[in-house]
C-alpha positions as CSV (number, residue, x, y, z in Angstrom):
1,X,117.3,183.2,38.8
2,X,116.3,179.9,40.2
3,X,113.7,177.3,39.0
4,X,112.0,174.5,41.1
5,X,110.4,171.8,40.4
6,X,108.7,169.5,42.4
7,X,107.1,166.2,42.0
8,X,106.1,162.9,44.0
9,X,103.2,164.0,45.8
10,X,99.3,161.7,45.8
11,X,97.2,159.8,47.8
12,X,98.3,158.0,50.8
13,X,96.9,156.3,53.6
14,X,98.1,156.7,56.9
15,X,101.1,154.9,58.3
16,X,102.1,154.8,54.2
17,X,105.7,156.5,52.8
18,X,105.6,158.8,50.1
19,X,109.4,160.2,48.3
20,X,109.0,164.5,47.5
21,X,112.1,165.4,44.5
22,X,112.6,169.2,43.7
23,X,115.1,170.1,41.1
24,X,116.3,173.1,40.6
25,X,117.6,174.6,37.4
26,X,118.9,178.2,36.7
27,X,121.8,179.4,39.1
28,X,122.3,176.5,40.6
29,X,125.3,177.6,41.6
30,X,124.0,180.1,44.0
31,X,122.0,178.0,46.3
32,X,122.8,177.7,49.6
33,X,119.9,175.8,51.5
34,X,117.7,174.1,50.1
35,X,114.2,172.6,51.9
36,X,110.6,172.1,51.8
37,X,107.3,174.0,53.7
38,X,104.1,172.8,53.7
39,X,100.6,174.7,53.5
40,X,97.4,173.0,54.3
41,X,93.9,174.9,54.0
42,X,93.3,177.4,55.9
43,X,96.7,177.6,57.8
44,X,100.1,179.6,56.9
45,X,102.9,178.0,55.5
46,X,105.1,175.7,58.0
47,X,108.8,175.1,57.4
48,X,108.7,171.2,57.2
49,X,112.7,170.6,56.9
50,X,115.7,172.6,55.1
51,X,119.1,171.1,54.4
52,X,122.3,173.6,54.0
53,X,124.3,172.6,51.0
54,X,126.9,171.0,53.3
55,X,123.8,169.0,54.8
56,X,123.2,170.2,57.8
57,X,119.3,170.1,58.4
58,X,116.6,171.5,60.9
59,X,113.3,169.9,60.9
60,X,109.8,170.8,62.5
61,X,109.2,169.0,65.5
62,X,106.0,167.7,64.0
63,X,107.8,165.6,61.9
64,X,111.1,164.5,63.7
65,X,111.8,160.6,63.1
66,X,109.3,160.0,60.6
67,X,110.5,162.7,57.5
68,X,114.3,162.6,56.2
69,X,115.2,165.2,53.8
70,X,119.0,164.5,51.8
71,X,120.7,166.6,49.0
72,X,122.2,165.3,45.8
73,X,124.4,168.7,45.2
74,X,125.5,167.1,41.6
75,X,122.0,166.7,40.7
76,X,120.4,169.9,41.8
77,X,117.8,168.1,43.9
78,X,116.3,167.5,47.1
79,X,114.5,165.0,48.3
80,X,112.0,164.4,51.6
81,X,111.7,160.8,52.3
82,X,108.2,160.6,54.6
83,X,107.0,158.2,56.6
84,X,105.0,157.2,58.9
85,X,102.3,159.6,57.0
86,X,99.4,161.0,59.4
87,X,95.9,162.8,58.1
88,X,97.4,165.9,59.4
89,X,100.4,165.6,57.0
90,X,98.0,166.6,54.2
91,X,99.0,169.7,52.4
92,X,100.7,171.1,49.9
93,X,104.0,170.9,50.1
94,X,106.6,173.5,48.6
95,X,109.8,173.5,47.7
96,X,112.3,176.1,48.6
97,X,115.9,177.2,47.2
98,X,117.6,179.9,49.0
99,X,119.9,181.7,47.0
100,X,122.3,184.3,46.8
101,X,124.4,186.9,48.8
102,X,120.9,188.1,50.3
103,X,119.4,184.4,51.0
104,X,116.9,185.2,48.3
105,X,113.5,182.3,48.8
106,X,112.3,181.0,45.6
107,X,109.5,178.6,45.7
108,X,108.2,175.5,43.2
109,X,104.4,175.6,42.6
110,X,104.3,172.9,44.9
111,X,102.9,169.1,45.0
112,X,99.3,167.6,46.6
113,X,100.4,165.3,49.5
114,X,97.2,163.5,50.7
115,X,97.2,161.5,53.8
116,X,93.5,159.3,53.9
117,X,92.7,158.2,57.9
């Protein structure tokens, strides 16, 4: 088992930066890639960026050159540095731990990120 914990979302306005942590605790061990989605209302869940534990990373295109997501193995946490924040950033953004033999998803109960125009 895996737990997830998120924090660092709020209220920005646009063209601000706002820092997303997720630690994990449980079987740490066990995690390969770690990463972060994003749901706003009324849409399905979008993978945002994910981050292998040897740090290779895929991001959406929507955020290419403004988000930067990094890994601290040691410390169980990822991070999504984001920039450059639009209105249509605004969601709730989760974070995801992929774990196992079987790639097993477990989620955080995700943070508010707001983006104000």
């Amino acid at each position: 088992q895996v737990q997830l914990v998120e924090s660092g979302g709020g209220l920005v306005q646009a063209g601000g930066s706002l820092r997303l942590s997720c630690v994990a605790s449980g079987s740490t061990s066990s995690i390969n890639t770690m990463g972060w989605y994003r749901q706003a209302p009324g849409k399905r869940r979008e993978l945002v960026a994910v981050i292998s534990r040897v740090g290779s990373t895929n991001y959406a295109d929507s955020v290419k050159g403004r988000f930067t997501i990094s890994r601290d193995n040691d410390k169980n946490t990822v991070y999504l540095q984001m920039n450059s924040l639009k209105p249509e950033d605004t969601a709730v953004y989760y974070c995801l731990g992929r774990a196992g033999r079987y790639d097993y998803d477990y989620w955080g109960q995700g943070t508010q990120v707001t983006v104000s125009s």
